[in-house]
N, CA, C and O atoms as a GROMACS GRO file, in nm:
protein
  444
    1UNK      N    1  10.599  22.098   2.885
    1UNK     CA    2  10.488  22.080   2.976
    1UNK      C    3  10.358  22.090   2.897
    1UNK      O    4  10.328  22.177   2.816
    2UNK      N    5  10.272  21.965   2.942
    2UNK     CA    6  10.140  22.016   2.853
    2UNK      C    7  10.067  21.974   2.965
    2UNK      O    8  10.105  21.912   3.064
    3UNK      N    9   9.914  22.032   2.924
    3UNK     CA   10   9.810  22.022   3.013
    3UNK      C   11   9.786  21.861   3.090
    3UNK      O   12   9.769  21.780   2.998
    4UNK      N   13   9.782  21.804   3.199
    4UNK     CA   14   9.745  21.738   3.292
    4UNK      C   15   9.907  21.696   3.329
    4UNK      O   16   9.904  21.575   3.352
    5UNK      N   17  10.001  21.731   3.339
    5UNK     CA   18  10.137  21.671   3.373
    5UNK      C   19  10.116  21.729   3.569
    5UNK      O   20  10.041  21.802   3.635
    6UNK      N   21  10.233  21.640   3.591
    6UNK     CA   22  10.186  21.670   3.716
    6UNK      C   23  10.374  21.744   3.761
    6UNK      O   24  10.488  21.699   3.748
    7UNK      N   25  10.324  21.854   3.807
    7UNK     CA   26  10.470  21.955   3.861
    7UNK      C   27  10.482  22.005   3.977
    7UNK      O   28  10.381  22.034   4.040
    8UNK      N   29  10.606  22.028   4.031
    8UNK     CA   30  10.654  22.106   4.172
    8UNK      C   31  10.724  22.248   4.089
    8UNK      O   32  10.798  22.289   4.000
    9UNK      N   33  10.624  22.282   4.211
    9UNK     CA   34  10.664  22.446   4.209
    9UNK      C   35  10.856  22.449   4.245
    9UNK      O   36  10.900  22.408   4.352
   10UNK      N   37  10.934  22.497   4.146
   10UNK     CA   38  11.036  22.516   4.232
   10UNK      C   39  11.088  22.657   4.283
   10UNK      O   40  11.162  22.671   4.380
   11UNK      N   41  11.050  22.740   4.218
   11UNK     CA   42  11.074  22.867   4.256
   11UNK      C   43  10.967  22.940   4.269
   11UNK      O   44  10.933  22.988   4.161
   12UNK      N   45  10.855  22.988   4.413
   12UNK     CA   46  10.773  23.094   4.459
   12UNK      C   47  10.806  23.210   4.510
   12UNK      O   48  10.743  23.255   4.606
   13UNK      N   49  10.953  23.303   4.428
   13UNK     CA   50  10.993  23.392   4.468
   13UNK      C   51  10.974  23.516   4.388
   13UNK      O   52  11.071  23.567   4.332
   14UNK      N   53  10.881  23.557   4.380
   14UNK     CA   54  10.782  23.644   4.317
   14UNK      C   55  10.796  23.798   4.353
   14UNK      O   56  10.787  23.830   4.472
   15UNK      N   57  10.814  23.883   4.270
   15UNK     CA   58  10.817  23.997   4.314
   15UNK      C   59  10.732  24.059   4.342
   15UNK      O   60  10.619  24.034   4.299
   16UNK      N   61  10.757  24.160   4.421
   16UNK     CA   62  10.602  24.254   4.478
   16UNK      C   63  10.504  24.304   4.407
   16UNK      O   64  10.390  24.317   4.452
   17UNK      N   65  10.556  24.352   4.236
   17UNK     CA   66  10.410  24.340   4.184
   17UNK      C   67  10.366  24.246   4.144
   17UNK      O   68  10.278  24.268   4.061
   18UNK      N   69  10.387  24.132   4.166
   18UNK     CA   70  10.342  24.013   4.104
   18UNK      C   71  10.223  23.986   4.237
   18UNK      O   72  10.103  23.978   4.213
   19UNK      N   73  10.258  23.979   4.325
   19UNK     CA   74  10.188  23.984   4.464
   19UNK      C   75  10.083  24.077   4.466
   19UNK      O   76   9.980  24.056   4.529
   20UNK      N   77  10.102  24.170   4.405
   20UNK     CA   78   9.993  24.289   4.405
   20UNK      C   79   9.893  24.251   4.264
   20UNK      O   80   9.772  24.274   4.253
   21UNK      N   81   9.963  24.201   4.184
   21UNK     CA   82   9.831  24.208   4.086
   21UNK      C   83   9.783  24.079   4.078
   21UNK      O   84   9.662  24.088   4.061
   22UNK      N   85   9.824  23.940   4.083
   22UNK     CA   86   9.786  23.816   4.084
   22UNK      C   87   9.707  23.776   4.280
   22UNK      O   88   9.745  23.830   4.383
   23UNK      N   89   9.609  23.683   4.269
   23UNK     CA   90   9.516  23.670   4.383
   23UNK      C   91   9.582  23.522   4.435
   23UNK      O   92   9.574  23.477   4.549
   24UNK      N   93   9.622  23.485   4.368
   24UNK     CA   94   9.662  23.302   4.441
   24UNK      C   95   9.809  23.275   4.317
   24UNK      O   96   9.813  23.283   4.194
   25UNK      N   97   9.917  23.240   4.423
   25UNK     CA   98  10.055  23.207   4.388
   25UNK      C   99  10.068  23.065   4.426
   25UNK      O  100  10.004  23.012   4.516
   26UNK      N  101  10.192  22.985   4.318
   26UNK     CA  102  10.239  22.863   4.368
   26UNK      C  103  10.322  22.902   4.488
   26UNK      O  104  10.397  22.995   4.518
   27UNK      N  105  10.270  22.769   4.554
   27UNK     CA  106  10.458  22.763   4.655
   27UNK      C  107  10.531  22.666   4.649
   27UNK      O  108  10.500  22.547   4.637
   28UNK      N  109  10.651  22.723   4.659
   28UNK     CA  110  10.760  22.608   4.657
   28UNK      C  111  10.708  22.430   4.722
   28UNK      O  112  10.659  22.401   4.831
   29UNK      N  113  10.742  22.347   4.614
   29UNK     CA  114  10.781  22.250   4.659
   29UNK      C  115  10.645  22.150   4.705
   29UNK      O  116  10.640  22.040   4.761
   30UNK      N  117  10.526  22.251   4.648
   30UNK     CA  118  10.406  22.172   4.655
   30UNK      C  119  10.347  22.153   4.510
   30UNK      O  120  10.324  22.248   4.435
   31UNK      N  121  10.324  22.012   4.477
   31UNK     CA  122  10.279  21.976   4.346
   31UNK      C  123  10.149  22.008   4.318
   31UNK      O  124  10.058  21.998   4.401
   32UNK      N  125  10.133  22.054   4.182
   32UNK     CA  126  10.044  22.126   4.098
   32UNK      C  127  10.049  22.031   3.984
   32UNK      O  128  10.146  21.972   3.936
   33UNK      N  129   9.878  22.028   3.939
   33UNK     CA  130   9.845  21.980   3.748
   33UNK      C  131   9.846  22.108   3.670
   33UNK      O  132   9.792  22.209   3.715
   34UNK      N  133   9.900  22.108   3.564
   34UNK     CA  134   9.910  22.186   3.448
   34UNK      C  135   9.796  22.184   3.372
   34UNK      O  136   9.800  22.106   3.276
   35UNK      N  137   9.657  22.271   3.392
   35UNK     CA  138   9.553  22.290   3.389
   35UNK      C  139   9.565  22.338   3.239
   35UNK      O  140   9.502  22.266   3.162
   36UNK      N  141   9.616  22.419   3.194
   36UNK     CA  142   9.621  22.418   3.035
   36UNK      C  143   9.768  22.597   2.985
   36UNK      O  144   9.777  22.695   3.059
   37UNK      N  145   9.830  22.584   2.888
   37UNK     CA  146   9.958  22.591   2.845
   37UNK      C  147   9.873  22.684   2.693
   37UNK      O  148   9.766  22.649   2.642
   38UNK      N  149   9.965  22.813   2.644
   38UNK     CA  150   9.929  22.913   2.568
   38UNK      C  151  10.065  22.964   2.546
   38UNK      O  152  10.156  22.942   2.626
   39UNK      N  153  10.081  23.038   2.430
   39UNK     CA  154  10.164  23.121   2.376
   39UNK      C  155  10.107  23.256   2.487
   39UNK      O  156   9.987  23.252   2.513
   40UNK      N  157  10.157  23.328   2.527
   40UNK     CA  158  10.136  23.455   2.624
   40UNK      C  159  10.237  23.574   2.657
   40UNK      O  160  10.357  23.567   2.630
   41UNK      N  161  10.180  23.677   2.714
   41UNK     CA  162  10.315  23.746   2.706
   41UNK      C  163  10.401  23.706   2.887
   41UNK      O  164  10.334  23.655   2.977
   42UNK      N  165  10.493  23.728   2.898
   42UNK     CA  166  10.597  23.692   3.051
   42UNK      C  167  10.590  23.837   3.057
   42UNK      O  168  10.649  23.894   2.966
   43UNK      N  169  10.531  23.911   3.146
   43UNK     CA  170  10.578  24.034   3.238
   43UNK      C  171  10.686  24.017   3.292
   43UNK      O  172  10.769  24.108   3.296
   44UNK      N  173  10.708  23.907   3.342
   44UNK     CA  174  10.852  23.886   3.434
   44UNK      C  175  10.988  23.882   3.286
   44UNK      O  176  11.111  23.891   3.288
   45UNK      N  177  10.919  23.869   3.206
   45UNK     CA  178  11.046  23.828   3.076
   45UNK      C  179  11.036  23.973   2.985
   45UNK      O  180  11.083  23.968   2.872
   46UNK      N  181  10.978  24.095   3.030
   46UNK     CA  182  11.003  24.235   3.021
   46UNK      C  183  10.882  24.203   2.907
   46UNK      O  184  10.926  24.244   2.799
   47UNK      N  185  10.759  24.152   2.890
   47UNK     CA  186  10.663  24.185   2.792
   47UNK      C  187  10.688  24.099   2.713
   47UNK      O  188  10.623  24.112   2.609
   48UNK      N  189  10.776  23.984   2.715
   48UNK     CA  190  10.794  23.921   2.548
   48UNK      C  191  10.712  23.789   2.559
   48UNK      O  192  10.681  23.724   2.659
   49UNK      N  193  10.686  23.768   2.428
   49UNK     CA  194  10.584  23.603   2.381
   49UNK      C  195  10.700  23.544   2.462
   49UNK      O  196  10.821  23.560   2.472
   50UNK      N  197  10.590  23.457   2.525
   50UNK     CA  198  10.678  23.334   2.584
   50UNK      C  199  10.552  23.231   2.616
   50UNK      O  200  10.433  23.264   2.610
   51UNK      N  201  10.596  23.110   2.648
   51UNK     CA  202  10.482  22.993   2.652
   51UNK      C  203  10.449  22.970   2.823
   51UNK      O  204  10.528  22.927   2.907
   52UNK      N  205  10.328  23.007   2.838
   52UNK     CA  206  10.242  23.047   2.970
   52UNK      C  207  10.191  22.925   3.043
   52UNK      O  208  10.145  22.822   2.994
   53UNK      N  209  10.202  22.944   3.120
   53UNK     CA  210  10.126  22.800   3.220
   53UNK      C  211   9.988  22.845   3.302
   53UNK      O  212   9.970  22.964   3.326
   54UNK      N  213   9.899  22.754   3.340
   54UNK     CA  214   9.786  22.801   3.446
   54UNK      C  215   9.740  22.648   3.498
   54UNK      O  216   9.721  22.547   3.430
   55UNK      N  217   9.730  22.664   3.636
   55UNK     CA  218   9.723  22.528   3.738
   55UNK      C  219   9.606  22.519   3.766
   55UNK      O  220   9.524  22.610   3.776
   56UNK      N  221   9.586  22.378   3.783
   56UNK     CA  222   9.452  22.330   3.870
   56UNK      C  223   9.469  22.386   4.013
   56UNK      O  224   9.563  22.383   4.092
   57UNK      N  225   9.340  22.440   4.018
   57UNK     CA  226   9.345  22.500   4.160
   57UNK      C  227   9.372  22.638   4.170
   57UNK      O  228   9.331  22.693   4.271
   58UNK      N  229   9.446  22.720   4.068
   58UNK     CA  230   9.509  22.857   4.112
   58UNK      C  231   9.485  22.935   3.991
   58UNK      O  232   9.529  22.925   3.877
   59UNK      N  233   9.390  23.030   4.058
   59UNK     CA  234   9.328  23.071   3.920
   59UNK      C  235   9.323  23.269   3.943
   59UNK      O  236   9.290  23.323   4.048
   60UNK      N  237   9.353  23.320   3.853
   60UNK     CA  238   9.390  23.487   3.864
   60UNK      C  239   9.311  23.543   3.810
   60UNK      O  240   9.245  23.473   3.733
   61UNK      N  241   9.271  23.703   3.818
   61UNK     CA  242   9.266  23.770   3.746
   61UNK      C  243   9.291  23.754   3.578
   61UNK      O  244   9.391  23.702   3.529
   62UNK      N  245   9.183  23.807   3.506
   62UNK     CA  246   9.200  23.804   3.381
   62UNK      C  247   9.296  23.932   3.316
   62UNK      O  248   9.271  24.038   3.375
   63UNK      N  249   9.410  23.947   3.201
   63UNK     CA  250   9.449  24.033   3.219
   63UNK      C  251   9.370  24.137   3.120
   63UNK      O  252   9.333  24.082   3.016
   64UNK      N  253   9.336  24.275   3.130
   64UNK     CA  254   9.268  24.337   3.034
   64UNK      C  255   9.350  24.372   2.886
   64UNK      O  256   9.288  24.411   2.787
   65UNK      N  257   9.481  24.355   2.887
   65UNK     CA  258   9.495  24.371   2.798
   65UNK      C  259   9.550  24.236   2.682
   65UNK      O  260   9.592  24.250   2.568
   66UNK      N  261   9.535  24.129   2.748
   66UNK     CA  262   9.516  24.040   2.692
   66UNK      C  263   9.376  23.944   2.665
   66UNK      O  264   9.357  23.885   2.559
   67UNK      N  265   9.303  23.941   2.757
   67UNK     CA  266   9.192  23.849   2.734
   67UNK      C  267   9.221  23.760   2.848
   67UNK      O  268   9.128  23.741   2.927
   68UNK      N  269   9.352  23.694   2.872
   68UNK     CA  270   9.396  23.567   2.943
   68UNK      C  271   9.420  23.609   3.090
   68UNK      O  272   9.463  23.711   3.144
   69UNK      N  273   9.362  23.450   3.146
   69UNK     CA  274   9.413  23.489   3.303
   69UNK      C  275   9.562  23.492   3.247
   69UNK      O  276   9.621  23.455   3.145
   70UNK      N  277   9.599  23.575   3.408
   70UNK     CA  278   9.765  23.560   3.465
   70UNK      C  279   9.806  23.460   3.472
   70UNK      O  280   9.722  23.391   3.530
   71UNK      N  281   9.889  23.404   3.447
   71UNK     CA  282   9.954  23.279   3.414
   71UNK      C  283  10.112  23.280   3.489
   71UNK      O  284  10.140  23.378   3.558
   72UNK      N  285  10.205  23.180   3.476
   72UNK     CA  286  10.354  23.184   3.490
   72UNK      C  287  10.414  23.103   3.417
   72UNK      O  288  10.380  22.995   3.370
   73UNK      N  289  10.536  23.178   3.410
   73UNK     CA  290  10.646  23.068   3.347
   73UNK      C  291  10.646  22.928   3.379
   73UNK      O  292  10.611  22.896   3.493
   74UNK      N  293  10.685  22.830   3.289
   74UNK     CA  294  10.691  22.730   3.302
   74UNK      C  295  10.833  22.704   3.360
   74UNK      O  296  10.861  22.588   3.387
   75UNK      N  297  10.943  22.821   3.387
   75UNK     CA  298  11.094  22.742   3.448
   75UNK      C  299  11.008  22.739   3.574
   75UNK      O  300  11.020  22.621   3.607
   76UNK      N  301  10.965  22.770   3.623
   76UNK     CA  302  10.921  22.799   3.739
   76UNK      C  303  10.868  22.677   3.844
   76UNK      O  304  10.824  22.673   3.959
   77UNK      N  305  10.896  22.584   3.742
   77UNK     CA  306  10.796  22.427   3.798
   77UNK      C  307  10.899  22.359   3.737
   77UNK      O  308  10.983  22.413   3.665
   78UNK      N  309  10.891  22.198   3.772
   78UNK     CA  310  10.974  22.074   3.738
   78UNK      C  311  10.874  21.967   3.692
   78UNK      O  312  10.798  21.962   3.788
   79UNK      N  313  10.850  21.920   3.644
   79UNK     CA  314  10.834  21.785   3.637
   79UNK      C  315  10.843  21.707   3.713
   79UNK      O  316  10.958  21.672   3.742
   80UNK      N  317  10.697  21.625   3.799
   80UNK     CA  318  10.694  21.585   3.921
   80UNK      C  319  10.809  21.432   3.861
   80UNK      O  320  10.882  21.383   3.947
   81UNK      N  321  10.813  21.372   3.720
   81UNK     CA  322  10.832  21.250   3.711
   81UNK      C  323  10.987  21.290   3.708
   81UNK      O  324  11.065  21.243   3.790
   82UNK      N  325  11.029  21.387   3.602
   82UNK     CA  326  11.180  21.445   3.641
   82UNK      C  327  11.280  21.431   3.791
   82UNK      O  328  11.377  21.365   3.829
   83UNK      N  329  11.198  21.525   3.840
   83UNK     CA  330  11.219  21.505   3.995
   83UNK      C  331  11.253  21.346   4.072
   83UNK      O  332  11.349  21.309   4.139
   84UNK      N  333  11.123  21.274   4.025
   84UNK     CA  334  11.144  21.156   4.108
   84UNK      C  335  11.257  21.068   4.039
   84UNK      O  336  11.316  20.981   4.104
   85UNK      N  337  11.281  21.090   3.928
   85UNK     CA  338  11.406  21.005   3.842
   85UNK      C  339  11.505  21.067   3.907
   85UNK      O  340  11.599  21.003   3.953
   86UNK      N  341  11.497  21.184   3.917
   86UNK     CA  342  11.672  21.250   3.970
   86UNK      C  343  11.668  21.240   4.115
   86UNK      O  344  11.778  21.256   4.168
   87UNK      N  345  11.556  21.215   4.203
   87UNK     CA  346  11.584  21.121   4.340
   87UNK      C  347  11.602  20.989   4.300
   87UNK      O  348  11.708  20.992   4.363
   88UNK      N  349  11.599  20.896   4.264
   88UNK     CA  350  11.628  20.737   4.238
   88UNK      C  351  11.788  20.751   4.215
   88UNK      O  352  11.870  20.706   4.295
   89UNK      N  353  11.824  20.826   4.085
   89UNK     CA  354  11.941  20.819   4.053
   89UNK      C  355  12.062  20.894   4.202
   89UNK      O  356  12.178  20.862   4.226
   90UNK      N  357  12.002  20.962   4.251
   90UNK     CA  358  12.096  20.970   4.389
   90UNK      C  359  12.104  20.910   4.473
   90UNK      O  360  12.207  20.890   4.539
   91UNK      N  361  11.959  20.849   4.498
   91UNK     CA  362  11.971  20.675   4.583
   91UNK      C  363  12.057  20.611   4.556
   91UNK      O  364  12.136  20.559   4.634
   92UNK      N  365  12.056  20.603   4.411
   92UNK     CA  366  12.159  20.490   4.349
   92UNK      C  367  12.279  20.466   4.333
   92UNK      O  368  12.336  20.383   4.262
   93UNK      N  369  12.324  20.565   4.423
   93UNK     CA  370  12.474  20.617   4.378
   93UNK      C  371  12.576  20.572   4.517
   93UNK      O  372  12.571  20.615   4.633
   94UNK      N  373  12.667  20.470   4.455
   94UNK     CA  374  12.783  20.384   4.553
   94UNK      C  375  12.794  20.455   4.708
   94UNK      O  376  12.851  20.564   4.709
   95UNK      N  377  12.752  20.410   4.824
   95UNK     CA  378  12.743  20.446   4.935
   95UNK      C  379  12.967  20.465   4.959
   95UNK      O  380  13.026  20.547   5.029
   96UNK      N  381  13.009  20.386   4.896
   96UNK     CA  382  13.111  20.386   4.888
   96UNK      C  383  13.186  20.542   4.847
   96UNK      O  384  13.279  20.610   4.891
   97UNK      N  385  13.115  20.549   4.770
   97UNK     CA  386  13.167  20.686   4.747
   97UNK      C  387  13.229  20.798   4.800
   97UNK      O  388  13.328  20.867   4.776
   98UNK      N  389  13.140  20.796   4.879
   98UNK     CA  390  13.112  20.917   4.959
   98UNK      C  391  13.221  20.916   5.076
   98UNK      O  392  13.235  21.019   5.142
   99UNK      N  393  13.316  20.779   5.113
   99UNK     CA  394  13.375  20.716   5.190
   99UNK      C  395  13.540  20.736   5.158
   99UNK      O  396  13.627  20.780   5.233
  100UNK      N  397  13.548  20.688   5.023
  100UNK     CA  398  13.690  20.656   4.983
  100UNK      C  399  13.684  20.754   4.876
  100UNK      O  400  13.592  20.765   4.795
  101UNK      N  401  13.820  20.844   4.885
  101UNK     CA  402  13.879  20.936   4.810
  101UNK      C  403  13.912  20.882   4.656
  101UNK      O  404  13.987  20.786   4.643
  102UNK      N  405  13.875  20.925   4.581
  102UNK     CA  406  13.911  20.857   4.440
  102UNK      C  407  13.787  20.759   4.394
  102UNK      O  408  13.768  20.714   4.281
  103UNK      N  409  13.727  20.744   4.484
  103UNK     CA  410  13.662  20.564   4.434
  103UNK      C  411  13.523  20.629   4.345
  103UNK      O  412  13.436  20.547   4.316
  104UNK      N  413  13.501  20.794   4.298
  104UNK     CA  414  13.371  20.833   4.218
  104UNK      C  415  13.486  20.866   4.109
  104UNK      O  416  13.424  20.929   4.023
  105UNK      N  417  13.623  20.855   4.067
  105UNK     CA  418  13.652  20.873   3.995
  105UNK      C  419  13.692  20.705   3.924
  105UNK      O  420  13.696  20.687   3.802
  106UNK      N  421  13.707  20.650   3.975
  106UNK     CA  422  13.748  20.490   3.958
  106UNK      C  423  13.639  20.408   3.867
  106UNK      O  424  13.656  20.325   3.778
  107UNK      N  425  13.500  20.473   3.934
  107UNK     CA  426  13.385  20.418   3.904
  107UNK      C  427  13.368  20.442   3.757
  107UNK      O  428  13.345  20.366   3.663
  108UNK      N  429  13.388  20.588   3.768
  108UNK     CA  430  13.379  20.649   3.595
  108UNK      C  431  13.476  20.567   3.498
  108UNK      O  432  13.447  20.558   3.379
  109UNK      N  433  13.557  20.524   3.535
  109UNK     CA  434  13.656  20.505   3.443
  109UNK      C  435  13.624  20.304   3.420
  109UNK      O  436  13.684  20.233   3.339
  110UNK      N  437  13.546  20.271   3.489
  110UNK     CA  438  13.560  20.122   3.491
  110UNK      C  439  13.371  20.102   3.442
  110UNK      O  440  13.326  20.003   3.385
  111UNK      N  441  13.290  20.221   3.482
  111UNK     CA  442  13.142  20.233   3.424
  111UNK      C  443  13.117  20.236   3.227
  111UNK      O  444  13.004  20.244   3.179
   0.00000   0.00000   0.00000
């Protein structure tokens, strides 16, 4: 992920101190720009360097013992273009299928 990509939140299941010390959270399943990306520490990853995200629009507290706003993990989001490829490719997939017993294994073998 680098700065201006465009992402869905997929997981806004945040624990209670996260709620208590951060002022504005993603939510699920509503797309966000990747406002800009840092080496940082993950509180949620017990204190360790890990590579930090911060969104257009959602902006925290600075932390004092870093310098940097609060930030989040990047599993935490998808790739809006990811996403839309892995809806096409399920569109795309033999209506047949889903119908006749064997016929997603048939496909493989003759694809």
């Amino acid at each position: 992920m680098k700065p201006g990509d465009k992402v869905v939140c997929v997981d806004d299941n945040f624990p209670d101190w996260v709620n208590k010390l951060y002022t504005s959270l993603p939510k699920g399943g509503v797309q966000y720009v990747i406002r800009a990306t840092s080496n940082g520490v993950a509180h949620e990853a017990g204190r360790k360097p890990s590579l930090v995200v911060w969104l257009l629009g959602v902006s925290n507290p600075v932390s004092e013992a870093s310098g940097q706003e609060y930030g989040f993990q990047p599993r935490r989001f998808r790739l809006l273009d990811e996403l839309k490829q892995e809806a096409r490719q399920r569109n795309h997939q033999p209506v047949m299928s889903s119908f006749i017993p064997g016929f997603k294994d048939f496909l493989k073998t003759k694809l």
